[in-house]
DSSP file (Angstrom, degrees, kcal/mol; ACC not computed):
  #  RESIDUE AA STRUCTURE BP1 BP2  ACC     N-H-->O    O-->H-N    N-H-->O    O-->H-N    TCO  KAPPA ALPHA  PHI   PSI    X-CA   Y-CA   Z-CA
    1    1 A X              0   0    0      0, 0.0     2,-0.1     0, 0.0     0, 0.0   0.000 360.0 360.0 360.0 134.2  -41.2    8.8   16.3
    2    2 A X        -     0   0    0     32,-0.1     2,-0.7     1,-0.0    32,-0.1  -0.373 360.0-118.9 -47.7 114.8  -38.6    8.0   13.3
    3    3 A X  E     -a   34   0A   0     30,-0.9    32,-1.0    -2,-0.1     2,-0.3  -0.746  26.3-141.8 -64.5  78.8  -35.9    6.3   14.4
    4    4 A X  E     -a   35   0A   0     -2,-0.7    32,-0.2    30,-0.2    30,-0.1  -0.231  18.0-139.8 -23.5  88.2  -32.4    8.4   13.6
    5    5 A X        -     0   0    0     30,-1.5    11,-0.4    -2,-0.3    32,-0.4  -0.067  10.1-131.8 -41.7 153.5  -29.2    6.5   12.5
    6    6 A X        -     0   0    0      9,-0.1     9,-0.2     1,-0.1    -1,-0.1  -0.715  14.8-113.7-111.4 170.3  -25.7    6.9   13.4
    7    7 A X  E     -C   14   0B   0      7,-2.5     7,-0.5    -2,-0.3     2,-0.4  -0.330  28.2-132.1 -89.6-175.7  -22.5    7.1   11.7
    8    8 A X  E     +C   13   0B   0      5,-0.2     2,-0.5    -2,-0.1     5,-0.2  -0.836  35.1 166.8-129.2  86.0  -20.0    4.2   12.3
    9    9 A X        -     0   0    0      3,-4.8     3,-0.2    -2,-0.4    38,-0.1  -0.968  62.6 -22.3-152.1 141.7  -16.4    5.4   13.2
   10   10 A X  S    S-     0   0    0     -2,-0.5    -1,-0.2     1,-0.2     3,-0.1   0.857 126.2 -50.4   9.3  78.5  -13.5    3.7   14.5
   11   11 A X  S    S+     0   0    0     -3,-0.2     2,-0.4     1,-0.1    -1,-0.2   0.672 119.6  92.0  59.2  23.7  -15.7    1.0   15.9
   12   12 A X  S    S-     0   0    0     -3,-0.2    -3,-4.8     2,-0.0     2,-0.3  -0.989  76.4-115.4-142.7 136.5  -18.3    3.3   17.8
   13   13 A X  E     -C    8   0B   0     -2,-0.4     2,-0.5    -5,-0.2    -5,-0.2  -0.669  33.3-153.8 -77.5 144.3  -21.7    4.6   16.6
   14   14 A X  E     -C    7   0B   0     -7,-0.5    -7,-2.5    -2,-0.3    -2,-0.0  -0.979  13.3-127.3-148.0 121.0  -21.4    8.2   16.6
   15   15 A X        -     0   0    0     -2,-0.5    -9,-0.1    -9,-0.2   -10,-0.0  -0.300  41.9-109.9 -84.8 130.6  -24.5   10.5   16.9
   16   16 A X        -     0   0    0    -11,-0.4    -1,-0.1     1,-0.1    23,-0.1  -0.022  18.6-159.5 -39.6 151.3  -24.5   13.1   13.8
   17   17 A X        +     0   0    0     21,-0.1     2,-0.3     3,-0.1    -1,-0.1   0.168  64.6  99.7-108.7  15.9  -23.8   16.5   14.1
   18   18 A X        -     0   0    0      2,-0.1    -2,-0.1     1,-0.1    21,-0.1  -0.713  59.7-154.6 -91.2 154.5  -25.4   17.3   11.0
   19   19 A X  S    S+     0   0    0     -2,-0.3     2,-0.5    18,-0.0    -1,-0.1   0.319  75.1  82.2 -66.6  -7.9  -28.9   18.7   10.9
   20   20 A X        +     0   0    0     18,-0.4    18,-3.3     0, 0.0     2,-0.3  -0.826  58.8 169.5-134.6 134.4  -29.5   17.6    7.9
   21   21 A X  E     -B   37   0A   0     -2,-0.5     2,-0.2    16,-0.3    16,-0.2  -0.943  28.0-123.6-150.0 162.8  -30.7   13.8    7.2
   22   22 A X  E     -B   36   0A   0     14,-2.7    14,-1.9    -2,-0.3     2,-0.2  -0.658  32.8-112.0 -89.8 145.9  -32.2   11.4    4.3
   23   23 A X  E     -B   35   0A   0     12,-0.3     2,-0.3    -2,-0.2    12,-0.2  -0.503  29.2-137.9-103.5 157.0  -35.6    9.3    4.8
   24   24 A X  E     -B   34   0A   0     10,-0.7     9,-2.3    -2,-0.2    10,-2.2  -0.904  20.5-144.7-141.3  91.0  -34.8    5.4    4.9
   25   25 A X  E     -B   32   0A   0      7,-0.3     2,-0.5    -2,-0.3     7,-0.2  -0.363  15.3-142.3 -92.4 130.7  -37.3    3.9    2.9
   26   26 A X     >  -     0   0    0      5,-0.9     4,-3.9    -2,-0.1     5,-0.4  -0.941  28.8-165.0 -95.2  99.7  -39.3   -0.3    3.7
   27   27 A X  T  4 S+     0   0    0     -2,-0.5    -1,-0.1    63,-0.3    64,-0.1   0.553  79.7  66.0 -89.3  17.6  -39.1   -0.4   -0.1
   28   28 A X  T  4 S+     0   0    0     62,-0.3    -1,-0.2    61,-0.1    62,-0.1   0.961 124.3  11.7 -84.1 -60.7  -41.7   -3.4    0.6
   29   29 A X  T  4 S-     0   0    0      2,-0.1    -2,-0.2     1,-0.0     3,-0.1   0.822  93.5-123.4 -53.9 -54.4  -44.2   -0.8    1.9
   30   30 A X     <  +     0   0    0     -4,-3.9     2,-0.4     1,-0.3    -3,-0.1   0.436  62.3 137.6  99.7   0.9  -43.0    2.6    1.1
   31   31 A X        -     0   0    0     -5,-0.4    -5,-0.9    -6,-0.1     2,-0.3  -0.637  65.3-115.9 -88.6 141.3  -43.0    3.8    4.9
   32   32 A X  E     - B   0  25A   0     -2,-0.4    -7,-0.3    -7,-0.2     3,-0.1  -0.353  33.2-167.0 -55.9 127.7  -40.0    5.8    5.7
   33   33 A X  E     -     0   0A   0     -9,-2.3   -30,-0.9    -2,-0.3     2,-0.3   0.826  61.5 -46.3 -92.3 -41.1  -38.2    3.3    8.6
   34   34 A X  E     -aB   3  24A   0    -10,-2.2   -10,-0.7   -32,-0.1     2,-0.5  -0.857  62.7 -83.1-173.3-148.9  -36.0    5.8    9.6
   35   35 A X  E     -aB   4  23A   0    -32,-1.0   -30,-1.5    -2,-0.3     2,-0.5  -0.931  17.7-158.2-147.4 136.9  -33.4    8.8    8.8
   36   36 A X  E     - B   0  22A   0    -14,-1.9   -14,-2.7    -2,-0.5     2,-0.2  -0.888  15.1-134.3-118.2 142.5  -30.2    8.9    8.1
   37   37 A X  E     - B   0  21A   0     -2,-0.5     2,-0.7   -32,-0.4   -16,-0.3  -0.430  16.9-132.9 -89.1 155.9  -27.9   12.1    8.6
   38   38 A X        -     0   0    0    -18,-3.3   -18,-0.4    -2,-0.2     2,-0.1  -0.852  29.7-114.0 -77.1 113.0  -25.7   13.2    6.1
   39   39 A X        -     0   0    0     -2,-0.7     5,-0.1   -20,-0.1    -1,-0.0  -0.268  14.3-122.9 -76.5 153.9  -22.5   13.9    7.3
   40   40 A X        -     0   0    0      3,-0.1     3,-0.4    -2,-0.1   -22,-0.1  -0.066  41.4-101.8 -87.3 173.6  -20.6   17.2    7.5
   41   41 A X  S >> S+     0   0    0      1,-0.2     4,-2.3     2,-0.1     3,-1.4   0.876 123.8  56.4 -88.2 -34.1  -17.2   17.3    5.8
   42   42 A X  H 3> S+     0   0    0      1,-0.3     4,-0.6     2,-0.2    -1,-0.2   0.465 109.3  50.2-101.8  26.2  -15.2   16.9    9.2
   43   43 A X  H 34 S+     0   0    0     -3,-0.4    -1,-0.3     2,-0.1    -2,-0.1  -0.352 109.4  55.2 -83.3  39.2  -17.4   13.4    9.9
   44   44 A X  H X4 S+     0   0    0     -3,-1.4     3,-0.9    -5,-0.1     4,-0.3   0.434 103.6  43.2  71.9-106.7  -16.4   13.0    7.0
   45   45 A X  H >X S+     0   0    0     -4,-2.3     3,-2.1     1,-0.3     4,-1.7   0.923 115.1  56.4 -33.0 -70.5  -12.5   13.5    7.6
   46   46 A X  H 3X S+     0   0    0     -4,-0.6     4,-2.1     1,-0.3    -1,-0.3   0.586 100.5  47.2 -35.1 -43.4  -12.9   11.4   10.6
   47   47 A X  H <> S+     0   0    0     -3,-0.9     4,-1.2     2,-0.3    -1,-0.3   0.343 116.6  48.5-107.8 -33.5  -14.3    8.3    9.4
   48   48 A X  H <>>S+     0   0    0     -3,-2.1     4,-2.2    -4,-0.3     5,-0.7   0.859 116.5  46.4-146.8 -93.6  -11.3    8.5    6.3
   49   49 A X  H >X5S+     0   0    0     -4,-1.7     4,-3.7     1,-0.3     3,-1.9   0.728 117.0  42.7  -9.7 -81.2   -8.6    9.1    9.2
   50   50 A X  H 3X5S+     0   0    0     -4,-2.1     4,-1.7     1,-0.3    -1,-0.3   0.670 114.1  50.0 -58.5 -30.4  -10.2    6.3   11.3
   51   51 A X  H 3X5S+     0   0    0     -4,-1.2     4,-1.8    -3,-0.4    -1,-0.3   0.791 113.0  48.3 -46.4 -50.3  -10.5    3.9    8.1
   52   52 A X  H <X5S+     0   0    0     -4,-2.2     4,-2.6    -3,-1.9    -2,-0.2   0.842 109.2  49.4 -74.3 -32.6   -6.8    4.5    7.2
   53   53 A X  H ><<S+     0   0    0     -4,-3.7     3,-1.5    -5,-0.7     4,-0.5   0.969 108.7  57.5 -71.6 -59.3   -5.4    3.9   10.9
   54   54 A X  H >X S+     0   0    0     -4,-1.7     4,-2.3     1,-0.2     3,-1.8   0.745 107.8  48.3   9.6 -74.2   -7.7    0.6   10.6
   55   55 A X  H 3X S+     0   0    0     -4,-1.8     4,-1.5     1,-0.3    -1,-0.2   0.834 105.1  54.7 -46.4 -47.7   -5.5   -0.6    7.2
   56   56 A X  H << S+     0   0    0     -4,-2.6    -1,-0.3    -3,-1.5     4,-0.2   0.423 113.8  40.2 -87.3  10.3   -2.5    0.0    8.6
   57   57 A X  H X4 S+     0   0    0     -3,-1.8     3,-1.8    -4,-0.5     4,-0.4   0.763 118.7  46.4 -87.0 -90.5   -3.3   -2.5   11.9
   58   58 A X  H >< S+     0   0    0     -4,-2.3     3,-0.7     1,-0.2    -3,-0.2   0.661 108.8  55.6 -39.3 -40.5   -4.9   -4.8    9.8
   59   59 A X  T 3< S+     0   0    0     -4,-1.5    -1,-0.2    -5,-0.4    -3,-0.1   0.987 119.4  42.5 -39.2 -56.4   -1.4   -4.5    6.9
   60   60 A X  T <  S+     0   0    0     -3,-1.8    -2,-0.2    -4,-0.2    -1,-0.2   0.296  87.1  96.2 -77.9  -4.6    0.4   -5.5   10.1
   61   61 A X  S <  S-     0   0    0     -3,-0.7     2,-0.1    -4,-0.4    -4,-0.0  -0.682  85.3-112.1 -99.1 158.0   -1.7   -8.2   11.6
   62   62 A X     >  -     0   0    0     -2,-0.2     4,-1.3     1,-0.1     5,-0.1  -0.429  21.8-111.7 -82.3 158.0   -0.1  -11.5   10.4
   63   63 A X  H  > S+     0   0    0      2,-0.2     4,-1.3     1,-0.2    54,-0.3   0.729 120.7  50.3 -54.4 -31.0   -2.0  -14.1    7.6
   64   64 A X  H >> S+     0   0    0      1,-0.2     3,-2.0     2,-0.1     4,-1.0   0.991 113.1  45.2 -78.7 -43.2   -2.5  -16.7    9.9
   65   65 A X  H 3> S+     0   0    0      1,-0.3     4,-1.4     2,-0.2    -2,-0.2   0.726 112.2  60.5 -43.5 -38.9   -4.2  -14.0   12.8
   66   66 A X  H 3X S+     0   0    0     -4,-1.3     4,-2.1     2,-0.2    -1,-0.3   0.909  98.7  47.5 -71.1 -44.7   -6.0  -12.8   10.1
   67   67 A X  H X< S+     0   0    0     -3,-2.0     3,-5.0    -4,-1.3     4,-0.3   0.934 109.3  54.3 -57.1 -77.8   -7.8  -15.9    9.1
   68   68 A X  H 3X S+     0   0    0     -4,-1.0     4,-1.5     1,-0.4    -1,-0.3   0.663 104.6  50.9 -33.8 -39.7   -9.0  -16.7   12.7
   69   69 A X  H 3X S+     0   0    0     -4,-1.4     4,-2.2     2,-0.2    -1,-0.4   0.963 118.6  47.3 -84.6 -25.6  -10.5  -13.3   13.2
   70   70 A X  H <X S+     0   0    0     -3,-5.0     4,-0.9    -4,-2.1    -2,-0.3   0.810 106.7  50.6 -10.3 -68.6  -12.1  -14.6    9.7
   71   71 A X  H  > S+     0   0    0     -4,-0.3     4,-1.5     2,-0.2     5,-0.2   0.781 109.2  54.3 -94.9 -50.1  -12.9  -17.7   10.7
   72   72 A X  H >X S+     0   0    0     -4,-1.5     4,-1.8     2,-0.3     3,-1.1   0.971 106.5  52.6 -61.1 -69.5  -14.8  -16.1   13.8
   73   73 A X  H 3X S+     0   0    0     -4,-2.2     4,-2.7     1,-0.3    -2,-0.2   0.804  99.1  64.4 -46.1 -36.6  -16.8  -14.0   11.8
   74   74 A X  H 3X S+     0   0    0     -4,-0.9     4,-1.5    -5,-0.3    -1,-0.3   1.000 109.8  34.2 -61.5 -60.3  -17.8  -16.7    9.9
   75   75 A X  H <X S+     0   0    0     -4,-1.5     4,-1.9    -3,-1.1    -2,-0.3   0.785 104.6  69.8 -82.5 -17.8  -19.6  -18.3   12.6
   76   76 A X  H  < S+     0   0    0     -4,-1.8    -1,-0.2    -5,-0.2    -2,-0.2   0.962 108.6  40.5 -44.9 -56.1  -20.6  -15.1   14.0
   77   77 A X  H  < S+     0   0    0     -4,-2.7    -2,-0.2    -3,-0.2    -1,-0.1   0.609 114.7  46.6 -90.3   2.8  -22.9  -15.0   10.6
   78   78 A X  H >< S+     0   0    0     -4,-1.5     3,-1.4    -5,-0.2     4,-0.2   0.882 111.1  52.3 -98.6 -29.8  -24.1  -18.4   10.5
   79   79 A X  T 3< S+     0   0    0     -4,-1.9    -2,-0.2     1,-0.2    -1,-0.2   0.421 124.9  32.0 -56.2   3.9  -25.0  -18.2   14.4
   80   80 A X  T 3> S+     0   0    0     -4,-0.2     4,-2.3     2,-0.0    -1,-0.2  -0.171  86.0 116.5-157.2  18.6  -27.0  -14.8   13.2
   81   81 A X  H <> S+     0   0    0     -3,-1.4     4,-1.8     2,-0.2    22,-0.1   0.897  77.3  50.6 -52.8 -51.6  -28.1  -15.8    9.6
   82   82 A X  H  > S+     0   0    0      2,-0.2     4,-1.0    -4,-0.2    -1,-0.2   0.648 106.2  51.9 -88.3 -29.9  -31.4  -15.7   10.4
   83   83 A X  H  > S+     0   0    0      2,-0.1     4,-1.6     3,-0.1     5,-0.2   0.939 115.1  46.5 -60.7 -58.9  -31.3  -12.1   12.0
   84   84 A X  H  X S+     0   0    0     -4,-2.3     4,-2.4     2,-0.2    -2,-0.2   0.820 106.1  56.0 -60.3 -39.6  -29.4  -10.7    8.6
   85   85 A X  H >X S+     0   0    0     -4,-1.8     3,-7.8     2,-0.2     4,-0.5   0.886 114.8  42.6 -51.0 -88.8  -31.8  -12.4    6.2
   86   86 A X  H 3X S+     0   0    0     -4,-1.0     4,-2.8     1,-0.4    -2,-0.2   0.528 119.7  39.6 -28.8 -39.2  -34.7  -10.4    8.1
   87   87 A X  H 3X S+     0   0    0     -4,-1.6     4,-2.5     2,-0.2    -1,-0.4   0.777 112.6  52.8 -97.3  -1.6  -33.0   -7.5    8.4
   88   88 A X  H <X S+     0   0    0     -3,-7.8     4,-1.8    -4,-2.4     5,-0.4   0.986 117.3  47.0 -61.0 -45.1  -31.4   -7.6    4.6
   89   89 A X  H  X S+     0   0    0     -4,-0.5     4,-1.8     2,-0.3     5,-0.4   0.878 106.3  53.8 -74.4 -45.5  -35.4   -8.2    3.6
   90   90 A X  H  < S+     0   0    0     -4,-2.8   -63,-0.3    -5,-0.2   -62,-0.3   0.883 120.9  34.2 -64.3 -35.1  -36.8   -5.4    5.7
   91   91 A X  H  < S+     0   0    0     -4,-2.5    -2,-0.3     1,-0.1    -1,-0.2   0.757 123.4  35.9 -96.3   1.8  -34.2   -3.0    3.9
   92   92 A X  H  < S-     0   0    0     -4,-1.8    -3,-0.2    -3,-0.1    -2,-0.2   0.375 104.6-120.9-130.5 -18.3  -33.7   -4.0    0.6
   93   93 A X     <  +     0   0    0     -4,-1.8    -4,-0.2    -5,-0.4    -3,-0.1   0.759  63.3 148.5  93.4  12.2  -37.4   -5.1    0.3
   94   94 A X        -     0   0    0     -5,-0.4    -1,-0.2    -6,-0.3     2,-0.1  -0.166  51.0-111.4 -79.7 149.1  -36.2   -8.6   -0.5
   95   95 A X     >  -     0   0    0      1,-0.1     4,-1.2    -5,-0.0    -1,-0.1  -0.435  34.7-115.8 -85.8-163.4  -38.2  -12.0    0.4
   96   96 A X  H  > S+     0   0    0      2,-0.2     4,-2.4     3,-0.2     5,-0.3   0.912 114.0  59.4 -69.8 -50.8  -36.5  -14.1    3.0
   97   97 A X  H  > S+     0   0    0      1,-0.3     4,-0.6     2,-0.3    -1,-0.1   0.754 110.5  43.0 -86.9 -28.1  -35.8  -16.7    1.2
   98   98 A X  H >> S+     0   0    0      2,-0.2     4,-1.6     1,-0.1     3,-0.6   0.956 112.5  56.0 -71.8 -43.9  -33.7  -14.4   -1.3
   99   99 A X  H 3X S+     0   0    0     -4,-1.2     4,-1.2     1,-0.3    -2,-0.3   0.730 106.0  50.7 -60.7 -29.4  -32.2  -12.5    1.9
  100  100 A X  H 3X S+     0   0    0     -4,-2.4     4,-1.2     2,-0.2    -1,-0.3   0.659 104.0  59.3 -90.3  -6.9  -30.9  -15.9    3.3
  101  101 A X  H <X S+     0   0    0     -4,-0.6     4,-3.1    -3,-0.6     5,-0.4   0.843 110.5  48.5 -63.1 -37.7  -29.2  -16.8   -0.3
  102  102 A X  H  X S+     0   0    0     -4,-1.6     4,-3.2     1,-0.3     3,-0.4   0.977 103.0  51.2 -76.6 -63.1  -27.4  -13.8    0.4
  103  103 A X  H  X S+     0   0    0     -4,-1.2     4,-1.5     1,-0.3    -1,-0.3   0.648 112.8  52.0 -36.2 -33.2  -26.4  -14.3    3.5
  104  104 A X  H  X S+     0   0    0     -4,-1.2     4,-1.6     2,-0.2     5,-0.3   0.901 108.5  45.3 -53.5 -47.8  -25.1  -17.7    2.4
  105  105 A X  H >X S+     0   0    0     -4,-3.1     4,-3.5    -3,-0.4     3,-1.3   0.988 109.2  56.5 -59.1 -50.6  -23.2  -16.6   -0.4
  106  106 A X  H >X S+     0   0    0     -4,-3.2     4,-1.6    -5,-0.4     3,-0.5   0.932 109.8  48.5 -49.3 -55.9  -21.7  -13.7    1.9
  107  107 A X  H 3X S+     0   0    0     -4,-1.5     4,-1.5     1,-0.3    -1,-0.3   0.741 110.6  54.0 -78.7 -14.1  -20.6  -16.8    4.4
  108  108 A X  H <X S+     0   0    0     -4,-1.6     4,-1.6    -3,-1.3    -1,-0.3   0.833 105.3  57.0 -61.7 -40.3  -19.0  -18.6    0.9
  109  109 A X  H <X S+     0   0    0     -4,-3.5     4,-0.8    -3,-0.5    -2,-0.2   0.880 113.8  30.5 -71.6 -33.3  -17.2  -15.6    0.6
  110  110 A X  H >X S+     0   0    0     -4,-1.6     4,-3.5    -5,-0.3     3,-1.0   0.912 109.2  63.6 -85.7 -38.1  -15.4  -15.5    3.9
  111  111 A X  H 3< S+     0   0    0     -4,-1.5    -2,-0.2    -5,-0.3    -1,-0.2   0.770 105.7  49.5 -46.9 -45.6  -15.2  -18.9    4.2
  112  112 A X  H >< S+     0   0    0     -4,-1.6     3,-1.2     2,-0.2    -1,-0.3   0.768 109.0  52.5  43.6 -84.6  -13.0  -18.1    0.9
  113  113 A X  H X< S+     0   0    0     -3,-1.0     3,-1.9    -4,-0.8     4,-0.5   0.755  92.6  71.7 -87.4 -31.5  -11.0  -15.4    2.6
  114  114 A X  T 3< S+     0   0    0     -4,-3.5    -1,-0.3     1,-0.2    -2,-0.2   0.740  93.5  52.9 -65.0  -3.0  -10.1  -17.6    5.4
  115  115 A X  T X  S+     0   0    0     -3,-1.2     3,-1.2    -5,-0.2     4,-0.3   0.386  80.4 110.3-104.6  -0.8   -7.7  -19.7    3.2
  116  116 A X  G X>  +     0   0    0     -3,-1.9     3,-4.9     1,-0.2     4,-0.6   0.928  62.1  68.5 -40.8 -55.7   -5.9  -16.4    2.1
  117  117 A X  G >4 S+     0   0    0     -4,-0.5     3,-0.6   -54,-0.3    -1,-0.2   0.851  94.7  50.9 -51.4 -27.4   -3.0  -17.2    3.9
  118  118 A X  G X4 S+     0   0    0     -3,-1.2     3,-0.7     1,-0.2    -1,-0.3   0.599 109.2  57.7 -67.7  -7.6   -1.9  -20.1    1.6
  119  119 A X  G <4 S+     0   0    0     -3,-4.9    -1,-0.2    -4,-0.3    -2,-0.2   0.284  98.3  58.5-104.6  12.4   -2.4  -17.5   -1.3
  120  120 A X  G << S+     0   0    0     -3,-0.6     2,-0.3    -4,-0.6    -1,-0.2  -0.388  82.8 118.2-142.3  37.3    0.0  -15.2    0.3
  121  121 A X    <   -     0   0    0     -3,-0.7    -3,-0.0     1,-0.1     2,-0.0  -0.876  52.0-147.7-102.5 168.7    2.9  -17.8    0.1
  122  122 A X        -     0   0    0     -2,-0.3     2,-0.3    15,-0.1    15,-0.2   0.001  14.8-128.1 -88.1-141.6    5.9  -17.2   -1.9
  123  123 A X  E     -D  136   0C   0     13,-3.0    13,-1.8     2,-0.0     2,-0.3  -0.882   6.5-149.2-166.4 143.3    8.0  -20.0   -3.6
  124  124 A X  E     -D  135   0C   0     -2,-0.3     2,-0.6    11,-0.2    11,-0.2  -0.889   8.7-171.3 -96.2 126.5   11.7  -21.1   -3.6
  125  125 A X  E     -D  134   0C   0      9,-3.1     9,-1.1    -2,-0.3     3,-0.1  -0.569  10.2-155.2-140.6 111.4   13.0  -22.6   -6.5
  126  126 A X  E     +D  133   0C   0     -2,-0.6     7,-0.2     7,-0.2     6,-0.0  -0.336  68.7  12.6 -77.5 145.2   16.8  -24.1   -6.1
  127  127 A X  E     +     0   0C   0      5,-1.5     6,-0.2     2,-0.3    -1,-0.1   0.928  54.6 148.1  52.0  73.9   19.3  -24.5   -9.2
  128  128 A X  E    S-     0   0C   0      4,-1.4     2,-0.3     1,-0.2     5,-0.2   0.286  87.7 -16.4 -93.4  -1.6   17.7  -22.6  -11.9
  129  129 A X  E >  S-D  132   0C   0      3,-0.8     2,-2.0     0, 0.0     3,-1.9  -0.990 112.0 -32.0-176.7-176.1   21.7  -22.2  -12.6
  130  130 A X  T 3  S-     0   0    0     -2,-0.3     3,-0.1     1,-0.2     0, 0.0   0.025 119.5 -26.7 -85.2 118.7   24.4  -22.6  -11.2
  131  131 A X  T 3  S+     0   0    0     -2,-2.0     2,-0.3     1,-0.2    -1,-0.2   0.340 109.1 123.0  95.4 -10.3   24.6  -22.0   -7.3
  132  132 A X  E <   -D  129   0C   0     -3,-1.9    -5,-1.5    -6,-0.0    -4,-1.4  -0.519  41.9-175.1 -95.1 133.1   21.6  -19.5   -8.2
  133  133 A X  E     -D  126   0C   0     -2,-0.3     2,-0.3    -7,-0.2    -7,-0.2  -0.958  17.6-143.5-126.6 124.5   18.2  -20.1   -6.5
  134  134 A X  E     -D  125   0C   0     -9,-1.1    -9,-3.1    -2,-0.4     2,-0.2  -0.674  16.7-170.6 -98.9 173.5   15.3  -18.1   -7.4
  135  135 A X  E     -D  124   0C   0     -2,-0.3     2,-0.4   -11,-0.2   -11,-0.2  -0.934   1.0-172.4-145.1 143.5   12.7  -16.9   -4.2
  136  136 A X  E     +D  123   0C   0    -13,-1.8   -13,-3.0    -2,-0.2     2,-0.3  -0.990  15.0 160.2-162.6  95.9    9.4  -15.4   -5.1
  137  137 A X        -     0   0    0     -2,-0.4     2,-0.5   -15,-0.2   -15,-0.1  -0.926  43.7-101.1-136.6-178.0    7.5  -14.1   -2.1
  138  138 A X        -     0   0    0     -2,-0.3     2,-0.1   -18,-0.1   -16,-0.1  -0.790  34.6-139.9 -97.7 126.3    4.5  -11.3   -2.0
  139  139 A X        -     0   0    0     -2,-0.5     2,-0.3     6,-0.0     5,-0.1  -0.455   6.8-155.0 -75.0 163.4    5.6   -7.5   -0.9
  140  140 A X    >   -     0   0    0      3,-0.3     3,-1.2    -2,-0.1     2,-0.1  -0.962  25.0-113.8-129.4 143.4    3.4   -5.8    1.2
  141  141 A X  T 3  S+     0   0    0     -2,-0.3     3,-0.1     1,-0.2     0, 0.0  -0.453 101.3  27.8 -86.2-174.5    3.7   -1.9    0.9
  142  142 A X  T 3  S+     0   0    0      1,-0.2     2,-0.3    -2,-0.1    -1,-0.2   0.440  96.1 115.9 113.0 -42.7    4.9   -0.5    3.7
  143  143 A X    <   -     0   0    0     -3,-1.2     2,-0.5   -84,-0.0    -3,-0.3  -0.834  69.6-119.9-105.3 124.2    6.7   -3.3    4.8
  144  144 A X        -     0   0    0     -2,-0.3    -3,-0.0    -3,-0.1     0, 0.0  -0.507  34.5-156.0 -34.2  84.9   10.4   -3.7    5.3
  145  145 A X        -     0   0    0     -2,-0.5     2,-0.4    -5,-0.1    -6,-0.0  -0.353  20.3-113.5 -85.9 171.8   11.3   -6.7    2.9
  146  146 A X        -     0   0    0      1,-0.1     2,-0.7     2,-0.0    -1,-0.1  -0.724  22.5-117.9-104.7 156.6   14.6   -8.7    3.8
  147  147 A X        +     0   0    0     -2,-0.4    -1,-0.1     1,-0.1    -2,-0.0  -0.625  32.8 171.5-105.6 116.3   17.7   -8.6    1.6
  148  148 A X              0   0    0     -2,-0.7    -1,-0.1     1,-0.2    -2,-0.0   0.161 360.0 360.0-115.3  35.0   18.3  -11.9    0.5
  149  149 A X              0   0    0      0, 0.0    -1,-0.2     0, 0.0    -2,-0.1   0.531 360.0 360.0 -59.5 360.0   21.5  -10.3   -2.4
């Protein structure tokens, strides 16, 4: 039997309620691997809801908190590299040895994102005139900024 995919929404797989599904193609072979449903317009909705409450946690979680859950995911994919090659190469039709390039670069790339918080400082810069100081920090929207008149 053909294995059935699930959707993915607000952290839980979440069993279709569409009838209606896509073949998922081993494009090293050409046998269909499995099917995936299409989703109805209000799994849909949900998924867009659940995405947006996500953003606005994640707005709110601080830069340093942010790295660290980073920085965990990061060893999360080099402790599981070898699982992601296989299954990047079983869907994408890929060799291994290309499917673990990726998987490196993807762990350059957070490795990367984990230093965000030094890129999200501002800068003070005292006596550009007189008694006058200028301050230069990043707004977030959303966010309440403090009045430094």
């Amino acid at each position: 039997m053909t294995k059935i995919l699930n959707h993915y929404i607000n952290g839980e797989f979440v069993q279709s309620r569409s009838d209606r599904t896509a073949e998922v193609f081993n494009p090293a072979t050409g046998e269909v691997e499995s099917l995936a449903p299409m989703a109805s317009a209000s799994e849909v909705e949900q998924a867009i809801v659940a995405a947006r409450q996500a953003l606005l946690r994640w707005a709110s979680t601080t830069p340093l908190r942010r790295s660290h859950v980073l920085q965990k995911f990061r060893v999360l994919l080099e402790q599981n590299s070898d699982k992601l090659a296989a299954v990047i190469s079983q869907e994408h039709g890929k060799t291994l040895d290309d499917a673990s390039g990726e998987v490196t670069r993807g762990i350059e790339i957070v490795e990367f994102a984990c230093g965000g918080p030094h890129l999200l400082k501002g800068e003070v810069t005292e006596n550009v005139g007189p008694s006058i100081a200028v301050i230069h920090f990043r707004a977030r929207p959303g966010v309440q900024q403090t009045d430094y008149g």
